[in-house]
N, C-alpha and C positions, 0 to 999 in steps of 0.2 A: 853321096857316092859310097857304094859299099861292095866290099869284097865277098860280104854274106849279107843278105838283106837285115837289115834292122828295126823292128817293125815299132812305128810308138802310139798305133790304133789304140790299145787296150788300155791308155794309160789312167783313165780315169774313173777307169770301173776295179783296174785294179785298185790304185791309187785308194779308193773307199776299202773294198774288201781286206788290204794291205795294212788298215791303219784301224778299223771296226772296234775299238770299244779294248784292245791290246795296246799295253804299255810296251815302248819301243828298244826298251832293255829286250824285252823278253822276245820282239822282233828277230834284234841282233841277233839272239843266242839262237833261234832257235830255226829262222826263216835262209837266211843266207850259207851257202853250203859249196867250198872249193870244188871245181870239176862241172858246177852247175850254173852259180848264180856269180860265180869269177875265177879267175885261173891264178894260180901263184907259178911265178916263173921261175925256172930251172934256176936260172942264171939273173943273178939280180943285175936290171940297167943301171945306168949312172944317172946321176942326177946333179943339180945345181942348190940345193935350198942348205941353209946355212947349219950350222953344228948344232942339235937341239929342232931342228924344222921335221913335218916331213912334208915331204913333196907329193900333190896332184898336178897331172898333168891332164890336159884333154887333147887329145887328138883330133882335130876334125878338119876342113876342107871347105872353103867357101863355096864354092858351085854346089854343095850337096844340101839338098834343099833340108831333108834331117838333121844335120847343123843349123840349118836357118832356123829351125821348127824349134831348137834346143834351145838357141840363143836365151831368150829372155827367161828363162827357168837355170838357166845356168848360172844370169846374172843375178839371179833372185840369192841362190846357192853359195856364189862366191861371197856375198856382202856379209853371211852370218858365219865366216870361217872360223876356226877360232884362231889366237892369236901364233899356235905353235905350227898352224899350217902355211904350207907356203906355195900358192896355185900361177901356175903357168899354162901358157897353149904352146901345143906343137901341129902347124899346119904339114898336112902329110904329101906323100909325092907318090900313089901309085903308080903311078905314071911319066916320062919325063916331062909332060907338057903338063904336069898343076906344078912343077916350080915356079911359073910365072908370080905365080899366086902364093907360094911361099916366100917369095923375095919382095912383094907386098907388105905382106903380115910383121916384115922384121924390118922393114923401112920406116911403116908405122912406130912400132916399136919401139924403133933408135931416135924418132922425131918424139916419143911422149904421145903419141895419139891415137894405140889402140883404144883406151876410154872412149873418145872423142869422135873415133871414126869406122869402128868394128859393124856397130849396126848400119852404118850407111854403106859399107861394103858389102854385108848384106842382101839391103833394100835397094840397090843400085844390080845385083845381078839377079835374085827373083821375085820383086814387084817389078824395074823398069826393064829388065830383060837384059841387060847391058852383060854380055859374054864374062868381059873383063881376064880373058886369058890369054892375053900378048900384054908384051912390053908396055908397046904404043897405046893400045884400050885404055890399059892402066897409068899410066903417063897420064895421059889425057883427063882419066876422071880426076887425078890424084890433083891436077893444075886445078881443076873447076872448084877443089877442096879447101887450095889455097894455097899447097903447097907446090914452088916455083919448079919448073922442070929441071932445069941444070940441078938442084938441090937433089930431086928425084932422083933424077938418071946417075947422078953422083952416087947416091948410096946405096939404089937397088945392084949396083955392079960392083960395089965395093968389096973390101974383103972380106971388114967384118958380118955384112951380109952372107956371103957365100961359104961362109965359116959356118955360122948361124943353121943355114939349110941343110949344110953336108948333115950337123949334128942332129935336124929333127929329122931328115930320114934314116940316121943309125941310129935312134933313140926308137923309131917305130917299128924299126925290123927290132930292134933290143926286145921290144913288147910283145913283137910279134899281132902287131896289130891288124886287123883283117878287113878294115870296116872302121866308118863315120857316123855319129862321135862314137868316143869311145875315152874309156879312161885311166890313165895310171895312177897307182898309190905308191910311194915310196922306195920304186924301184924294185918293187916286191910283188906286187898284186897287178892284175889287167881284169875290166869289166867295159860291159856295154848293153846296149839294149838288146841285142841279141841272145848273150847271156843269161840278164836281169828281168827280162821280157819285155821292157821299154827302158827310156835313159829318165823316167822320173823314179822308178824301183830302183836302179845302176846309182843314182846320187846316195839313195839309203843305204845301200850297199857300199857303196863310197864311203860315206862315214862310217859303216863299223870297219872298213878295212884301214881308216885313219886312225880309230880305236885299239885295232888290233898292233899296229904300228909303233903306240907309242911304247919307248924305250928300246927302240930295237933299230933307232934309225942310226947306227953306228956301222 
């Protein structure tokens, strides 16, 4: 789902021409450029990651198939972090009807089971077609998963829940985010494939803007 179309066709022709026989210092310096390839915001958003961190965020939205499309290059992405990064998601809410779906993500969450059950939320709304945006849909699969309904229904309405989503949708207006996925650095920077040309260009981009961040995450 996206506010601007986001396109990730080109990603592997650029992906070669991107990377061709040039050292990725010389990338950084010279390839990524504010106002083009990512925006640095007026006003820095808040964040969560600890003293000495800095913070990525991803934005994105389960029904958007370009999230689904992201998924496993993401998780490629997140496993080689280094250790002074510190990566979260924020499910977004254009709309008031993808809350269902953000009160999902932070049930998971509080259970220990994004790991566990991210891709199968996924694979459950576009290979098995499964909508998954009511309560009940999700209730339902969340049982088949394992996890007891009363448990469910207890924490998708809970407070710390609704706390959780108030914050990732003032975090994504904070960004000013426009469109799925999509990325924050440090409460400082916003990028995406629309920007980047695709979200495999938007992660390189991502690390020099983690680059650019250290020392400055005060």
């Amino acid at each position: 789902m996206q506010r601007r179309a986001f396109s990730l066709s080109a990603a592997s022709a650029a992906a070669v021409a991107l990377g061709a026989g040039v050292p990725q210092t010389v990338l950084a310096q010279t390839a990524f450029k504010e106002g083009k390839d990512f925006l640095a915001l007026d006003k820095r958003a808040p964040t969560e990651a600890g003293a000495g961190q800095i913070e990525v965020v991803e934005f994105f939205w389960y029904s958007c198939p370009h999230c689904n499309a992201f998924e496993p290059q993401l998780e490629v992405w997140v496993k080689r972090l280094p250790k002074d990064v510190s990566f979260r998601r924020a499910p977004v809410s254009f709309r008031p009807d993808f809350e269902p779906q953000q009160r999902l993500y932070y049930v998971l969450e509080s259970l220990g089971k994004v790991d566990e059950l991210q891709k199968k939320v996924f694979y459950a709304i576009h290979v098995e077609k499964q909508p998954l945006n009511t309560f009940d849909l999700i209730a339902g699969w969340a049982e088949k998963q394992g996890i007891a309904r009363a448990q469910f229904t207890e924490l998708y309405n809970s407070f710390s829940v609704s706390s959780k989503v108030r914050k990732a949708t003032q975090l994504q207006d904070f960004y000013q985010v426009d469109g799925v996925p999509s990325i924050g650095v440090a409460g400082r920077y916003f990028t995406s494939g629309n920007l980047a040309q695709h979200m495999g260009r938007a992660l390189q981009v991502t690390d020099y803007l983690i680059g650019q961040s250290r020392g400055k995450t005060s």
